[in-house]
N, C-alpha and C positions, 0 to 999 in steps of 0.2 A: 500489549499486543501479543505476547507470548505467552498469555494466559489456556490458550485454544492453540490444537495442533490444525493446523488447513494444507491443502496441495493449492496452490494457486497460480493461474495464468496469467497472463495479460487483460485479460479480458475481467480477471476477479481483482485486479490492481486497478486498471481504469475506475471500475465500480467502487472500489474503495476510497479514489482521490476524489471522486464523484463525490461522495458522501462526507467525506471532511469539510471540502468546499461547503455543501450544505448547510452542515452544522459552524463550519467555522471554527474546528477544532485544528488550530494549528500544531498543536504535540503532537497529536497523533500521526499529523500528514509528514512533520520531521520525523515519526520512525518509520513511516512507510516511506519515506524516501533512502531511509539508511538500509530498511529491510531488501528494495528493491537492486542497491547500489553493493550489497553484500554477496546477493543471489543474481548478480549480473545478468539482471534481465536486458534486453537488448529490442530495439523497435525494428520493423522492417524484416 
């Protein structure tokens, strides 16, 4: 996942859980859970 540098919102994280789901890549969706809980994204 940190092969590419991105700026990313909520709206590019939704899209991305979106697409793990998808594919059923569950690694990936563990580091976008840690990437997201790092960068303290916050709902609401």
């Amino acid at each position: 996942m940190r092969e590419f540098v991105f700026f990313s919102n909520l709206m590019t994280i939704t899209s991305v859980i979106s697409a793990c789901e998808a594919l059923g890549d569950e690694s990936l969706g563990r580091q976008l859970h840690g990437y997201v809980s790092r960068m303290s994204f916050e709902s609401g």
